[in-house]
VMD Tcl script that builds the backbone (N, CA, C; Angstrom):
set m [mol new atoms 444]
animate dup $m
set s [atomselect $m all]
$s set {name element resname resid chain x y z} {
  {N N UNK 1 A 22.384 -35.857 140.766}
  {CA C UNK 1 A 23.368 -36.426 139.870}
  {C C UNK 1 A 23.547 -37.900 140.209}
  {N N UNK 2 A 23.817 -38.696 138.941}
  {CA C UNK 2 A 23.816 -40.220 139.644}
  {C C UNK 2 A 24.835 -40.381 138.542}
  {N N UNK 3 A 25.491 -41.890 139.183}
  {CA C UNK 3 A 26.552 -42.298 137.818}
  {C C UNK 3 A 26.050 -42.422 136.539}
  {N N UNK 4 A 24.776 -42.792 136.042}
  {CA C UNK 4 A 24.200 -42.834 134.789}
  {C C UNK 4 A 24.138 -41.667 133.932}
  {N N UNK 5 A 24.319 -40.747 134.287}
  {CA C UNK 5 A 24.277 -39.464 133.718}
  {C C UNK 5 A 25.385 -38.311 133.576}
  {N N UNK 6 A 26.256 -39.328 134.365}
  {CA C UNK 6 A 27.672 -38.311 134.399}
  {C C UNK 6 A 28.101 -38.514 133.037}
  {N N UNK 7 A 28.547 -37.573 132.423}
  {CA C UNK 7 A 29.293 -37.361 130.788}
  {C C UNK 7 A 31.162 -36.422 131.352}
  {N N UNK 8 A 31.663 -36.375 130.081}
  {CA C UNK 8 A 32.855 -35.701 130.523}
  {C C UNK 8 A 32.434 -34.748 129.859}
  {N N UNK 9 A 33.021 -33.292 130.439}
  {CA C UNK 9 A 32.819 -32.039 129.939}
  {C C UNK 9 A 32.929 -32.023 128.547}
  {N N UNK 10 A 32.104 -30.866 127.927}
  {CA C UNK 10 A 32.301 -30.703 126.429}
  {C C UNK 10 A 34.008 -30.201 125.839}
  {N N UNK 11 A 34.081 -30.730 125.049}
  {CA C UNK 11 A 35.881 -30.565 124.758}
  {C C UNK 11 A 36.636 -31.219 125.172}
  {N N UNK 12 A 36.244 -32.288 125.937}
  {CA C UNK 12 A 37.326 -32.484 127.141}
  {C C UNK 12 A 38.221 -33.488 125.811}
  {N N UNK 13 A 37.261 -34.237 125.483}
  {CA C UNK 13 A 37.647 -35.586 124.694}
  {C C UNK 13 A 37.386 -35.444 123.194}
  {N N UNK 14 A 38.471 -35.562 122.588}
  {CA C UNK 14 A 38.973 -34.876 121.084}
  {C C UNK 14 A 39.695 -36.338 120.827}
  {N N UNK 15 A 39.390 -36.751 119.637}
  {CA C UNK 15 A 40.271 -38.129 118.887}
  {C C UNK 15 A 41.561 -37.803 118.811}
  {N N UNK 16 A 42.122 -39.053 118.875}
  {CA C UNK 16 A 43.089 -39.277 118.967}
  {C C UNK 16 A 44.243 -38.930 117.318}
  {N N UNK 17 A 44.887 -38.072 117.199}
  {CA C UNK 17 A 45.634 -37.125 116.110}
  {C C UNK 17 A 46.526 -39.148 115.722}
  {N N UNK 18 A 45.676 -39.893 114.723}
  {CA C UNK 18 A 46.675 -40.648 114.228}
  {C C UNK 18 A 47.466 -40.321 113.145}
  {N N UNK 19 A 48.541 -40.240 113.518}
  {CA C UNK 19 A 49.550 -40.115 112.368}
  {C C UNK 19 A 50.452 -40.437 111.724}
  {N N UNK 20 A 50.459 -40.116 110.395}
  {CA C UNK 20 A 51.361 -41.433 109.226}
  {C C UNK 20 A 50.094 -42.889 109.256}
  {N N UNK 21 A 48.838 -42.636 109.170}
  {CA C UNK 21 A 48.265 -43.859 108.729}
  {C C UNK 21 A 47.190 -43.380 107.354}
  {N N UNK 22 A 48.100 -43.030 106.205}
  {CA C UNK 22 A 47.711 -42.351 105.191}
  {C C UNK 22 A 47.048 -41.341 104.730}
  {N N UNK 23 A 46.659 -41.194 103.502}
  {CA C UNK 23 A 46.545 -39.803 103.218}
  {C C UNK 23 A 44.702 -39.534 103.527}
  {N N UNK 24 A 44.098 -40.691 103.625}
  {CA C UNK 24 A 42.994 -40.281 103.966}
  {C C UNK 24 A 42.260 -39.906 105.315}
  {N N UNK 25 A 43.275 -40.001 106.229}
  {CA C UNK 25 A 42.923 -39.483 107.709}
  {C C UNK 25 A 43.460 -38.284 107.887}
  {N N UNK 26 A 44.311 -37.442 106.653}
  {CA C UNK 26 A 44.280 -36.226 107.003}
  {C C UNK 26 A 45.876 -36.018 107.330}
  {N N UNK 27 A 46.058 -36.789 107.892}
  {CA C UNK 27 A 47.946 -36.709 108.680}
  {C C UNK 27 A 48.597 -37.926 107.826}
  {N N UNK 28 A 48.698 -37.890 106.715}
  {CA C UNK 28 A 49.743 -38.930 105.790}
  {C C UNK 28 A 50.739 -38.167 105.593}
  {N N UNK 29 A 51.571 -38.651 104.517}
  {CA C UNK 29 A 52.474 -37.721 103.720}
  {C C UNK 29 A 53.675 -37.505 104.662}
  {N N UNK 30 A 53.970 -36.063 104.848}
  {CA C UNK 30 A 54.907 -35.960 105.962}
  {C C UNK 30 A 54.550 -36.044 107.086}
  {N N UNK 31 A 52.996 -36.623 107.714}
  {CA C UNK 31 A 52.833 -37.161 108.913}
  {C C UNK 31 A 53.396 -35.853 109.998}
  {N N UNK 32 A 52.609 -34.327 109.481}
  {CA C UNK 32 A 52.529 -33.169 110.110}
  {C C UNK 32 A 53.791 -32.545 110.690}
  {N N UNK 33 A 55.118 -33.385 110.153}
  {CA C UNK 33 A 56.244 -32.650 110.517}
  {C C UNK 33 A 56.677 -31.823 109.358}
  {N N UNK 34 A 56.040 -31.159 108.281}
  {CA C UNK 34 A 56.850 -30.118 107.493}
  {C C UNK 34 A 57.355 -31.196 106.060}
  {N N UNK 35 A 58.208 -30.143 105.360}
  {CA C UNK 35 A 59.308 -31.270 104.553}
  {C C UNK 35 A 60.630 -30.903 105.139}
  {N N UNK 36 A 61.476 -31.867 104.925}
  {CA C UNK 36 A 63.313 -31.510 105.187}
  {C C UNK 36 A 63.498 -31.150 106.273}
  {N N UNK 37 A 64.556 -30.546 106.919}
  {CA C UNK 37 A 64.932 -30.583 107.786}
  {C C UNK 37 A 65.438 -31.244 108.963}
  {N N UNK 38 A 66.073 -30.854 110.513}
  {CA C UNK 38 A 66.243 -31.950 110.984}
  {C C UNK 38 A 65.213 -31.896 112.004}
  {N N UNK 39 A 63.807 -31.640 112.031}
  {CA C UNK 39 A 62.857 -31.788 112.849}
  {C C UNK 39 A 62.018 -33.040 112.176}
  {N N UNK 40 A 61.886 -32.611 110.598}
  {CA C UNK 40 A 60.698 -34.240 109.841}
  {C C UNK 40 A 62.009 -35.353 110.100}
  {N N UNK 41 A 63.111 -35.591 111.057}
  {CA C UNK 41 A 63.780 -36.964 110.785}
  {C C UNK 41 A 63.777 -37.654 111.802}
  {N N UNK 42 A 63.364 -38.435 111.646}
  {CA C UNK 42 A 63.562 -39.709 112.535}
  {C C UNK 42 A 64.496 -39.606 113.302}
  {N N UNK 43 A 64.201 -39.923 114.777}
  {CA C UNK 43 A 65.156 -39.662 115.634}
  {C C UNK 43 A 65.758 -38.229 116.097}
  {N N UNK 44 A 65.153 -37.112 115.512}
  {CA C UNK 44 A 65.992 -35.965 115.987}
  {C C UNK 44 A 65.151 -35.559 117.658}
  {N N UNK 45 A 65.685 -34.862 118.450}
  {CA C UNK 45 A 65.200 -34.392 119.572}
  {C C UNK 45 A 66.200 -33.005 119.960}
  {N N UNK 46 A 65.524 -32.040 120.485}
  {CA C UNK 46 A 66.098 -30.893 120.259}
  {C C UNK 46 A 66.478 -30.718 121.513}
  {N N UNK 47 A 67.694 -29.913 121.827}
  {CA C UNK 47 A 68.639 -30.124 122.778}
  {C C UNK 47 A 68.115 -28.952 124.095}
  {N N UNK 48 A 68.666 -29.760 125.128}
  {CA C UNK 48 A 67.314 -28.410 125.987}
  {C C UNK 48 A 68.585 -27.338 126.244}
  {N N UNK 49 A 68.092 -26.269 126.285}
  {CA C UNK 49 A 68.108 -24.839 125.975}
  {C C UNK 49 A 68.338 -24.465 124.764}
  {N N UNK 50 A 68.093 -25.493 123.545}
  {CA C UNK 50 A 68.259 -24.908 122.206}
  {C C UNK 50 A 66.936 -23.674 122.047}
  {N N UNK 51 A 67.863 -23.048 120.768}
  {CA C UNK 51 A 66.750 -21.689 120.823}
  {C C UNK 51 A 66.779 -21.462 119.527}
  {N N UNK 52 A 66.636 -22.474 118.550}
  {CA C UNK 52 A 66.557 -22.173 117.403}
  {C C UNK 52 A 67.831 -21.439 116.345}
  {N N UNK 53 A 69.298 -21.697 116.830}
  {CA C UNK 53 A 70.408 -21.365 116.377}
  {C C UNK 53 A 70.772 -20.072 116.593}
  {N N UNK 54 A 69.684 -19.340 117.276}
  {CA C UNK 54 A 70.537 -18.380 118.357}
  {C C UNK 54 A 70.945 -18.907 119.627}
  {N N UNK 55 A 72.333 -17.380 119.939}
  {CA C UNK 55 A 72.910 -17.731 120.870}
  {C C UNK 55 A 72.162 -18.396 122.319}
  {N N UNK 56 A 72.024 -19.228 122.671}
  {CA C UNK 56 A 71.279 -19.697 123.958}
  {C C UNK 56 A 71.450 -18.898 125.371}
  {N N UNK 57 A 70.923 -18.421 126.023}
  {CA C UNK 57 A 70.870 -17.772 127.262}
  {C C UNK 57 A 71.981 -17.932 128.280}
  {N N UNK 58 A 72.124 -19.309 128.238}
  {CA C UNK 58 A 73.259 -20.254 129.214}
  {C C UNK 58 A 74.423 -19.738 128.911}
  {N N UNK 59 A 74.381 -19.340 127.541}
  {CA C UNK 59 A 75.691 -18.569 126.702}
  {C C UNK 59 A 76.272 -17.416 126.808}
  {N N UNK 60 A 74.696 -16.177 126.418}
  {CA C UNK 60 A 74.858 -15.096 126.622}
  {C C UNK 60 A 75.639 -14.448 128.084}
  {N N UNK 61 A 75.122 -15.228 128.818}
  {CA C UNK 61 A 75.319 -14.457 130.355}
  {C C UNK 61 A 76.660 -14.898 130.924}
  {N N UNK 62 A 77.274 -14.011 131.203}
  {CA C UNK 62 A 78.387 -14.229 132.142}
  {C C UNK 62 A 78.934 -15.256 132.571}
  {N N UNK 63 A 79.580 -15.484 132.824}
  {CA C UNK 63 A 80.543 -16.814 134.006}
  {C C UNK 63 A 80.926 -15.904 135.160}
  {N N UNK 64 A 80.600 -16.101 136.245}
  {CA C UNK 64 A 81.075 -15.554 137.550}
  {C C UNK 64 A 81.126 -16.294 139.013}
  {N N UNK 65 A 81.776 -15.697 139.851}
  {CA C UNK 65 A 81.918 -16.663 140.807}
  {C C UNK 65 A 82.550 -17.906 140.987}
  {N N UNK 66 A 83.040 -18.876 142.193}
  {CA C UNK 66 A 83.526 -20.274 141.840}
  {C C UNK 66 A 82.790 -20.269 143.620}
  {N N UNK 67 A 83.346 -21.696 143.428}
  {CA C UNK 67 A 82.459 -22.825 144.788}
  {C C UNK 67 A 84.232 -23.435 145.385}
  {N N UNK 68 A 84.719 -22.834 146.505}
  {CA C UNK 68 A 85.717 -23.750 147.328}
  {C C UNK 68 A 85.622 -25.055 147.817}
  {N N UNK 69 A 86.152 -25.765 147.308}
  {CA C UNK 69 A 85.657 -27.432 147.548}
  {C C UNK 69 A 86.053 -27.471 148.942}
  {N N UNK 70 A 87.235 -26.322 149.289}
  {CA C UNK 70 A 87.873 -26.948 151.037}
  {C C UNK 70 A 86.846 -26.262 151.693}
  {N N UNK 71 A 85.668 -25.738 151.364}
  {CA C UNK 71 A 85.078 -24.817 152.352}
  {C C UNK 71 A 84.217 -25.339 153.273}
  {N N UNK 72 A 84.562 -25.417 154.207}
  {CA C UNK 72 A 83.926 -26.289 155.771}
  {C C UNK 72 A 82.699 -25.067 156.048}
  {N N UNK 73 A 81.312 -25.631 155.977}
  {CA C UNK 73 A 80.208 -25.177 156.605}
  {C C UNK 73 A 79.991 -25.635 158.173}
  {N N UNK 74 A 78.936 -24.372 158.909}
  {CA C UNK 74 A 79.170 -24.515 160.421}
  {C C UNK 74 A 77.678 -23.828 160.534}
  {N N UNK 75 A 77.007 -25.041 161.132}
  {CA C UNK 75 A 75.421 -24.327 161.831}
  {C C UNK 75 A 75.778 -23.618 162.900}
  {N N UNK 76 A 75.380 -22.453 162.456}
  {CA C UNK 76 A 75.994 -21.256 163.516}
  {C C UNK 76 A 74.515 -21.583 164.845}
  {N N UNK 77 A 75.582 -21.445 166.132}
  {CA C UNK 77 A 74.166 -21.723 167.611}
  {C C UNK 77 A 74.658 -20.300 168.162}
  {N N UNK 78 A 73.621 -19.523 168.700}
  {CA C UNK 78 A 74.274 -18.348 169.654}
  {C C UNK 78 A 74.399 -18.677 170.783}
  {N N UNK 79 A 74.852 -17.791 171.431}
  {CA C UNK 79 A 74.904 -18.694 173.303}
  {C C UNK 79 A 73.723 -18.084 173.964}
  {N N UNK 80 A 72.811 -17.220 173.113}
  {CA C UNK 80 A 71.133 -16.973 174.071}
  {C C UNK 80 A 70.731 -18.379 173.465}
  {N N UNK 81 A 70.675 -19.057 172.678}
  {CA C UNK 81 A 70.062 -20.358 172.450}
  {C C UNK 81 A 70.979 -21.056 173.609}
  {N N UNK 82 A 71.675 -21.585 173.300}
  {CA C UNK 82 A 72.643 -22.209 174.198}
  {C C UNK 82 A 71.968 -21.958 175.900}
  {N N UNK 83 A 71.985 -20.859 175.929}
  {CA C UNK 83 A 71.622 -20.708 177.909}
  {C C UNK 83 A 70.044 -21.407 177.831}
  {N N UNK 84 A 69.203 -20.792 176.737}
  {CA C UNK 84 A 67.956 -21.106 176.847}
  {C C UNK 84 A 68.027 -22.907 177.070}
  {N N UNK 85 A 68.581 -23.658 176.252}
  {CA C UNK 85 A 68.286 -25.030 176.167}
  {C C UNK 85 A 68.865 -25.436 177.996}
  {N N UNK 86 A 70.171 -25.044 178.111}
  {CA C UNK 86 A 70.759 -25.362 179.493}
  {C C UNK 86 A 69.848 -25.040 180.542}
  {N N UNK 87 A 68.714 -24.293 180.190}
  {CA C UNK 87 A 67.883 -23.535 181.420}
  {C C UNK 87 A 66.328 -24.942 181.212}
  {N N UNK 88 A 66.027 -25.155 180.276}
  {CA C UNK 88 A 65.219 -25.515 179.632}
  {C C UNK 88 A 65.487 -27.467 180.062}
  {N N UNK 89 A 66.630 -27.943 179.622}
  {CA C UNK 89 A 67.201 -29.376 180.277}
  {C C UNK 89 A 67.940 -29.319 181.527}
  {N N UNK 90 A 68.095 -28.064 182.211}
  {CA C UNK 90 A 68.779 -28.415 183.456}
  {C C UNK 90 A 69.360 -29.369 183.651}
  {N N UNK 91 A 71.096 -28.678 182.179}
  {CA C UNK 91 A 72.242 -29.021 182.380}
  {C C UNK 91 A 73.619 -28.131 182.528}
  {N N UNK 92 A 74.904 -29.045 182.572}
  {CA C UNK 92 A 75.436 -27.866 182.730}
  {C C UNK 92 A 76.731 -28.641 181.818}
  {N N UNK 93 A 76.596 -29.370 181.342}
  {CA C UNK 93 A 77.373 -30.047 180.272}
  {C C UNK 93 A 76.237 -30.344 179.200}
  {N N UNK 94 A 76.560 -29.084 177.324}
  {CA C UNK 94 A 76.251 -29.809 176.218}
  {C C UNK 94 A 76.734 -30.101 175.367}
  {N N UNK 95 A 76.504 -30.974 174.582}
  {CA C UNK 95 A 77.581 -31.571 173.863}
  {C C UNK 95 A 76.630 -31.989 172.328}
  {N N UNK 96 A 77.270 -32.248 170.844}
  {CA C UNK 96 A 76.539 -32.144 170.035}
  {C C UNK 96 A 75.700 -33.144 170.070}
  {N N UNK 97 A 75.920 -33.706 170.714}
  {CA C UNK 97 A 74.282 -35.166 170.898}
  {C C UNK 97 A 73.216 -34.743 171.684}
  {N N UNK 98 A 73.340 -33.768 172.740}
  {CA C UNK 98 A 72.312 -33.225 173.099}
  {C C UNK 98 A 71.607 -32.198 172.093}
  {N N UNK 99 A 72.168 -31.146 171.310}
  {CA C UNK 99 A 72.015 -30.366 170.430}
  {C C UNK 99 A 71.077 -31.368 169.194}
  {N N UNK 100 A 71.567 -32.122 169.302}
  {CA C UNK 100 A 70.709 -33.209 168.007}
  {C C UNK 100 A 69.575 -33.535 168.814}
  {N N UNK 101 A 69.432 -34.124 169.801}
  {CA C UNK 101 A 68.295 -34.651 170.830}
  {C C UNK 101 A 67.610 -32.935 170.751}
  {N N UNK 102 A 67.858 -32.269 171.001}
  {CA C UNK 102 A 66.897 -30.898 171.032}
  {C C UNK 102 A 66.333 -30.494 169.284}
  {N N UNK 103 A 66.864 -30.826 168.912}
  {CA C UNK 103 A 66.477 -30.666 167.074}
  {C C UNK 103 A 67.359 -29.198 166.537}
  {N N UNK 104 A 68.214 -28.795 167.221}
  {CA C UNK 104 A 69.012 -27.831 166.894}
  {C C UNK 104 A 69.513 -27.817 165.057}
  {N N UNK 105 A 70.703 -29.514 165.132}
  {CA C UNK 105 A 71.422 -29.324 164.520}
  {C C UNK 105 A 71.045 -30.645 163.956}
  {N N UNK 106 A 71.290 -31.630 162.919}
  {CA C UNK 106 A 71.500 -33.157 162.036}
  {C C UNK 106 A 72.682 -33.450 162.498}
  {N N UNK 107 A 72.832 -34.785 162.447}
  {CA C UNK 107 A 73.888 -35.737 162.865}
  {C C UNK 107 A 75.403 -35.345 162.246}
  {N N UNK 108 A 74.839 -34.792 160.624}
  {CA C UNK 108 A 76.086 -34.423 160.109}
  {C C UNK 108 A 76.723 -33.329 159.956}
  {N N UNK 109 A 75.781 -32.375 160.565}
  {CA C UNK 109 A 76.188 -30.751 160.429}
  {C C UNK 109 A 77.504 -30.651 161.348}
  {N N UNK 110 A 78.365 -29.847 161.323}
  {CA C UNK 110 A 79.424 -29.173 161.810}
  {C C UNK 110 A 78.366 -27.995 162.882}
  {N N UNK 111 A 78.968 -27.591 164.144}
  {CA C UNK 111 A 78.105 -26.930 164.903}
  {C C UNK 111 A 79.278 -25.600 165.458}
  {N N UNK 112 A 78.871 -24.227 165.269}
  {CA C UNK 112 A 79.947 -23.225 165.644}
  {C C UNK 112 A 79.028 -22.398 166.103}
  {N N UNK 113 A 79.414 -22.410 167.529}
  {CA C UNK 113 A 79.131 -21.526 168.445}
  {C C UNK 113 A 79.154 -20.076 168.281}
  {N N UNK 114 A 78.083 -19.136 168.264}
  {CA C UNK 114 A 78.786 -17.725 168.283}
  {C C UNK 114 A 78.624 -17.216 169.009}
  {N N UNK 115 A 78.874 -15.286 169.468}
  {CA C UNK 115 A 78.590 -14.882 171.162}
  {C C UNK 115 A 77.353 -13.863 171.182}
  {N N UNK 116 A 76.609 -14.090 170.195}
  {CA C UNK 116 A 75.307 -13.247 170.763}
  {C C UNK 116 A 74.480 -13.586 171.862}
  {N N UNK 117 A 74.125 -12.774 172.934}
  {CA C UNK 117 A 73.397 -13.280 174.135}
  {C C UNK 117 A 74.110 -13.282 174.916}
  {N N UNK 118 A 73.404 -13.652 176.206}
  {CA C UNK 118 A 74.205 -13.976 177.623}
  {C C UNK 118 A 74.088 -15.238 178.115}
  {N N UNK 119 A 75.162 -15.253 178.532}
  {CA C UNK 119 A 74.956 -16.754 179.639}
  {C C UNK 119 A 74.527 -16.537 181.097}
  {N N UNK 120 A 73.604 -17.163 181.827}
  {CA C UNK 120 A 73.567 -16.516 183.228}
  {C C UNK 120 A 73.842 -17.780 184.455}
  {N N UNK 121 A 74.515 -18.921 183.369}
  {CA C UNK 121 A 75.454 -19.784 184.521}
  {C C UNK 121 A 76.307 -20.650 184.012}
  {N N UNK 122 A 76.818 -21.255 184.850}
  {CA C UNK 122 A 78.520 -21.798 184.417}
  {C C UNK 122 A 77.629 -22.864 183.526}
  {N N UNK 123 A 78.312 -23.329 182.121}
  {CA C UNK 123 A 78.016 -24.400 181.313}
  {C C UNK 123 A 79.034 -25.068 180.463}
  {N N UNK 124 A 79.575 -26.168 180.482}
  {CA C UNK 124 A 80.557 -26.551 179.849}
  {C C UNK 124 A 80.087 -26.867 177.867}
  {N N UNK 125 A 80.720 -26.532 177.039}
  {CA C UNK 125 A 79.974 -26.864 175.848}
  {C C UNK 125 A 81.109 -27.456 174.904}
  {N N UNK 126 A 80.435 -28.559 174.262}
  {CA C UNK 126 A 81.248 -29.167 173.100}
  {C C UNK 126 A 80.924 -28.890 171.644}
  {N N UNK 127 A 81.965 -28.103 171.118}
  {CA C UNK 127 A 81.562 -28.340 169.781}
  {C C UNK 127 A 82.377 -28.042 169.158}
  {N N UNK 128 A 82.465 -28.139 167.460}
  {CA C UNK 128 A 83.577 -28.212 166.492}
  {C C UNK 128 A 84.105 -26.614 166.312}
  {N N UNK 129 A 83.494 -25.524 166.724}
  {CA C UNK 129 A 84.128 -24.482 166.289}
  {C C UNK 129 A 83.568 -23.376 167.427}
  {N N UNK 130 A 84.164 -22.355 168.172}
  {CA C UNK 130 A 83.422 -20.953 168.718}
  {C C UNK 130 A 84.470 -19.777 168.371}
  {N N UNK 131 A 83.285 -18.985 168.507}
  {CA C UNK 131 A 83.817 -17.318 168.265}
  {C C UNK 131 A 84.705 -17.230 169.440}
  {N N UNK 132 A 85.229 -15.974 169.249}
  {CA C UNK 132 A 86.125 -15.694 170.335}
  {C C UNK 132 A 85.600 -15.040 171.244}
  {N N UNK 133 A 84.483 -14.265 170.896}
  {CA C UNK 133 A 83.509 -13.633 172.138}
  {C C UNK 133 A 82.707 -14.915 172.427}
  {N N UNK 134 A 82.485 -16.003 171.840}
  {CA C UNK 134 A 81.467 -17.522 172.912}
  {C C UNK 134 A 82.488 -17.379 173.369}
  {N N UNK 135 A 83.551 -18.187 173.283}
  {CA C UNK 135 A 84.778 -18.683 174.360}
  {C C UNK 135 A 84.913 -17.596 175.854}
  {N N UNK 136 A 84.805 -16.333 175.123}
  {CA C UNK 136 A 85.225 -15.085 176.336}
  {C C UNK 136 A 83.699 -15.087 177.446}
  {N N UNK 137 A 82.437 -15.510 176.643}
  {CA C UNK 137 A 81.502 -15.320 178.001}
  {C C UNK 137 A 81.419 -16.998 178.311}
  {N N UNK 138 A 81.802 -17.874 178.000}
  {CA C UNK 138 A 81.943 -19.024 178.273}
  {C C UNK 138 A 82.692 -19.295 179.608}
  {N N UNK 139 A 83.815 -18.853 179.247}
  {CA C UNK 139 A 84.591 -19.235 180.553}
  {C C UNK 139 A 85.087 -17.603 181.694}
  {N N UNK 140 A 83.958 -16.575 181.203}
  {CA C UNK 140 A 83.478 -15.576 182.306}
  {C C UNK 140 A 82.953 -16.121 183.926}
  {N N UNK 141 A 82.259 -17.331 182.944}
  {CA C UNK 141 A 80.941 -17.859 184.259}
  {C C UNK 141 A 82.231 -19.207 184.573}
  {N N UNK 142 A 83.637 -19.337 184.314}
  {CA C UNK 142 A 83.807 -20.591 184.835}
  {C C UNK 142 A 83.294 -21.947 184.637}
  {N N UNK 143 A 83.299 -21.421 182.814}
  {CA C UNK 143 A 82.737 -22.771 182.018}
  {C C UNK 143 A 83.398 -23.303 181.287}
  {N N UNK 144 A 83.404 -24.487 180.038}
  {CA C UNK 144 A 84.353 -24.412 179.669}
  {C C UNK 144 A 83.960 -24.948 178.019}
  {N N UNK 145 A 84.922 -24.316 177.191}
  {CA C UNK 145 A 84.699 -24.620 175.750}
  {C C UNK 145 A 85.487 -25.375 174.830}
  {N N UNK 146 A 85.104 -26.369 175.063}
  {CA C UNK 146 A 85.651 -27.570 174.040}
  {C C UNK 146 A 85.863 -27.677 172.532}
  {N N UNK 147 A 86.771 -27.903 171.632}
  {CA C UNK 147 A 86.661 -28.026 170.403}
  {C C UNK 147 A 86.489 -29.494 170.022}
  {N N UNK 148 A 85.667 -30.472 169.204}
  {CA C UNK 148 A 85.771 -31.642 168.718}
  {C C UNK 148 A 87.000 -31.321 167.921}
}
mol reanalyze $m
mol bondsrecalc $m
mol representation Tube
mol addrep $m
């Protein structure tokens, strides 16, 4: 194969549909939109999810549910993650800047501790929210749990 001989596939390339440039190219007249209506007029564009003057889908179906604007989200951490990283950085103070430095959590997430797992040494931890079982094996080992 060389560039001299390359062609585009058969079909690929079909003329160009000119239309409204009179009646002898085939597409004059109403220029392939029909007669009347508000599709042959200038300027119409059909509204998205229109469905042809039935009821639209968006319509048919239900309204349910609502969204609490006060509702505070919390990247839930367990405390087997938690021991793992403390075992892992051999520390015993973390705090949410370390949690970001490990790729846990984003700068802007809210971070809530929960108590799945064990701890197997004293660790002090900072963060915006814990369960009441983190807090209870938290300060088992003589650690301590901070709220931002």
């Amino acid at each position: 194969m060389k560039l001299h001989n390359l062609t585009p596939s058969t079909g690929a390339l079909g003329r160009e549909k000119r239309i409204g440039r009179g009646e002898g190219s085939g597409h004059g007249g109403t220029s392939t939109r029909g007669h009347k209506g508000a599709q042959s007029r200038s300027g119409y564009s059909r509204k998205k999810g229109f469905e042809g003057g039935q009821m639209p889908l968006q319509r048919r179906l239900p309204k349910f549910g609502f969204n609490n604007i006060n509702r505070v989200e919390y990247k839930a951490i367990n405390i087997s993650t938690i021991a793992e990283i403390g075992e892992k950085l051999n520390v015993e103070v973390l705090t949410i800047d370390s949690l970001i430095e490990a790729g846990l959590v984003s700068k802007n997430q809210r971070v809530k501790i929960l108590g799945v797992g064990e701890l197997t040494k004293k660790i002090d931890i900072t963060a915006h929210a814990f369960s009441k079982t983190a807090i209870a094996k938290i300060e088992a080992l003589q650690g301590k749990a901070t709220i931002i």
